[in-house]
N, C-alpha and C positions, 0 to 999 in steps of 0.2 A: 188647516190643522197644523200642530207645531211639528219643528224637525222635521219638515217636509214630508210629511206623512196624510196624504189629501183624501177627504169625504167627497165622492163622487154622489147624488143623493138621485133614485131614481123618482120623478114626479107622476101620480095617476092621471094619465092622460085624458082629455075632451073627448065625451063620447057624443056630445053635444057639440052645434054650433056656436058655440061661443068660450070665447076664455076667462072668464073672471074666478074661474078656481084654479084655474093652472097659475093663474097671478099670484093668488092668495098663496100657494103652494111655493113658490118662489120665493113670495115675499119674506115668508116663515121662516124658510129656509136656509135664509141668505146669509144670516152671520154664520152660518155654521159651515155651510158646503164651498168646496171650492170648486165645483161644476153641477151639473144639472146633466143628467140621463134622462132623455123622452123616448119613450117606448114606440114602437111604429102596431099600429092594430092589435094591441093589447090583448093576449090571450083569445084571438081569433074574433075580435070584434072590430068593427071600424070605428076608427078613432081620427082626429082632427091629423090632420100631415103633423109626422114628426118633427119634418126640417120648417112647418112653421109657427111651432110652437116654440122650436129651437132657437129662430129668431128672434120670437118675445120675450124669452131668456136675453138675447143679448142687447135686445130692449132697453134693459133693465136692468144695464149692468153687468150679466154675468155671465161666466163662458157656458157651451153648452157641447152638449153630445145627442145627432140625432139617431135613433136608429133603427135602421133600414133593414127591413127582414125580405130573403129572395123567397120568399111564400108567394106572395103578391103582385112580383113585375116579369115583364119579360125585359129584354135589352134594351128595347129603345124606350121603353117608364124608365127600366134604370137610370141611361141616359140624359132622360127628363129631369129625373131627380137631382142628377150630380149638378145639370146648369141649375135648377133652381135654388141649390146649394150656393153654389160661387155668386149666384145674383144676389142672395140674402148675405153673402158672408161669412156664412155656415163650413165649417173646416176641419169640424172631427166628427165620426162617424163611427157606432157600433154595427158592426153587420153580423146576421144573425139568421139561422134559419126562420123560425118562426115557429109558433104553435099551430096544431092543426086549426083549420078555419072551423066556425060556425057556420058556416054557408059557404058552398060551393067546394072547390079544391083547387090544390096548389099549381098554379101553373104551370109547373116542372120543367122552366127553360136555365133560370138562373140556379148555380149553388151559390155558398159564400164564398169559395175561391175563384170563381170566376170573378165573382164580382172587386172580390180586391186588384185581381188583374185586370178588369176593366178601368177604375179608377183609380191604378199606380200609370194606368196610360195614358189615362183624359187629360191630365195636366198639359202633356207634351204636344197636345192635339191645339190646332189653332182658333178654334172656340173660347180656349181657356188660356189663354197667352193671358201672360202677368199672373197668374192666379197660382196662389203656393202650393204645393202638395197636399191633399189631404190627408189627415192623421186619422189613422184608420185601428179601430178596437174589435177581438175577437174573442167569442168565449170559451171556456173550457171546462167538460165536467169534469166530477172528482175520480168515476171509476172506468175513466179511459187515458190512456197517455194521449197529449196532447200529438195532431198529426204535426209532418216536420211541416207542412207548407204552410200554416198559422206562424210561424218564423219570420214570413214575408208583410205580418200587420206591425204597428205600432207598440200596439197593448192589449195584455190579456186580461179579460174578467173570467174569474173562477167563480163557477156554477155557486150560488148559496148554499150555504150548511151553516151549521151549529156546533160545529167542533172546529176548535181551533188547530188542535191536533190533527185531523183531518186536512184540513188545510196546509199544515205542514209538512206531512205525508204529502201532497200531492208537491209540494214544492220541491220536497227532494227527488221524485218519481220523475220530475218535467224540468232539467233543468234548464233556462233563458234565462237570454240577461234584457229581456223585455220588460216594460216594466208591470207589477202584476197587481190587480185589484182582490179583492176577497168578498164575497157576496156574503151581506150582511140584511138577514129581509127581518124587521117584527112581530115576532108571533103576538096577534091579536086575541087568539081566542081556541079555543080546545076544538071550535068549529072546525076554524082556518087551517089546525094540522090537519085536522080528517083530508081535508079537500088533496094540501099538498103533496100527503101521501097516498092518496089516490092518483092523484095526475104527475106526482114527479117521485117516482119510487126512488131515486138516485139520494133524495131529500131526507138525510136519517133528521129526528127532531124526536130531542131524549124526553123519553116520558115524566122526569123529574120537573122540566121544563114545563110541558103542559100542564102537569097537576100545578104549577106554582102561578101560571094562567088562569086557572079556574077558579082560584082563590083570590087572585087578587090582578084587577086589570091592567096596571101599570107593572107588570111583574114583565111582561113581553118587551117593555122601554127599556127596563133592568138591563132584563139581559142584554139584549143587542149592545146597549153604550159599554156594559164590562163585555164584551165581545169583541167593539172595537178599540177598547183600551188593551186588551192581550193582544192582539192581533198586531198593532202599534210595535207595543212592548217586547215582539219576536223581532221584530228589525228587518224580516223576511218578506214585506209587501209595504208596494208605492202609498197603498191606501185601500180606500173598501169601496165599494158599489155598494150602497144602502138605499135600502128598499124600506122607507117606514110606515108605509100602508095612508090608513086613514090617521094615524099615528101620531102625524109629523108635528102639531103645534109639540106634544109632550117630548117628543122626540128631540127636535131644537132646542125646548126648553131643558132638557138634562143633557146636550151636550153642551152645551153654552155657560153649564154653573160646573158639571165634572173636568170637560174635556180642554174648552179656553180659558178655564181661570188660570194665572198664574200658581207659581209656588208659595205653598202657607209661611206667610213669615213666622220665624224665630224669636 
């Protein structure tokens, strides 16, 4: 993105063994993002390992972010995770709690601030000698102030919404000088809010919005690219964490003609 203004794009991760959509998803992708977010068991399902999907991102060219939800490990998985990180290469990380599982429950040994203090430590540990720090991402919703020990990550992703303004509010409410993303997901379908605002009440999504979904299917592409064009335009975030669903060819394809064209000549 221009004026250092970066598209982090999150990809639907392999619920299957095998990758040729995560490819395809990538490939689509590529002129437009300047990273890649892999989800780790996707809304309480299992899904293909984060960190080595993350890999075929860098495959492929392009940097990546895996991330690691403490739902799932106890310390020494965690563990597990960090060297299978450093052996791939793999060097930023969103940590996250997670969604409740579909099966089973949460292990209840890791939070996410343990886990950032586990690997602000792993480095210094002689496993991981040579190996650089890893760059470590935290989220935050809109209607909690951010805690002080999220200070201690890299980077913050704020929770998705649909108000810009919203998002601005929380930037004055939270101030860091970390640098900060803005959750940026595509409303598909008048479905897709039912769902969101059932399972993420925190998720306002303006009725104006949906009705202009239901009328017209690329009305959800609309919005999010003039989403992350205001968003840009406040000067107030490093970039967005975008979520373009099943979306993405359309999605690339309008931010590719709005977003990287240059300026109209004269």
């Amino acid at each position: 993105m221009t004026d250092g203004f970066r598209i982090i794009c999150e990809i639907e991760p392999p619920t299957r063994p095998e990758l040729t959509h995560a490819r395809h998803q990538i490939g689509v992708m590529t002129p437009v993002s300047d990273a890649f977010l892999i989800p780790d068991n996707h809304i309480g399902r299992a899904t293909v390992s984060s960190i080595a999907v993350a890999n075929e991102v860098r495959a492929m060219g392009g940097t990546s972010i895996a991330c690691v939800n403490s739902r799932d490990r106890n310390l020494l998985g965690f563990r597990r995770d960090l060297l299978t990180a450093a052996a791939y290469g793999v060097d930023q990380f969103l940590f996250v709690q997670g969604d409740k599982p579909s099966v089973g429950d949460r292990t209840g040994e890791l939070t996410v601030r343990a886990m950032i203090e586990e690997a602000r430590a792993a480095t210094d540990q002689e496993p991981f000698a040579g190996i650089a720090p890893f760059r470590i991402g935290v989220t935050a919703g809109h209607r909690r102030r951010m805690a002080s020990w999220k200070q201690a990550a890299d980077v913050v992703f704020v929770q998705v919404g649909y108000s810009v303004e919203a998002f601005l509010r929380w930037r004055e409410a939270n101030p860091t000088d970390l640098p900060v993303y803005a959750g940026v997901m595509v409303l598909a379908s008048a479905g897709m809010a039912t769902r969101l605002r059932a399972s993420i009440p925190d998720i306002e999504i303006p009725d104006e919005l949906v009705d202009r979904v239901v009328h017209s299917p690329s009305a959800g592409v609309d919005a999010a690219c003039e989403q992350i064009r205001a968003l840009r335009d406040t000067g107030a975030f490093a970039g967005v964490h975008l979520v373009p669903v099943s979306r993405f060819r359309e999605v690339a394809a309008s931010l590719e003609r709005e977003l990287r064209s240059g300026p109209a000549s004269t």
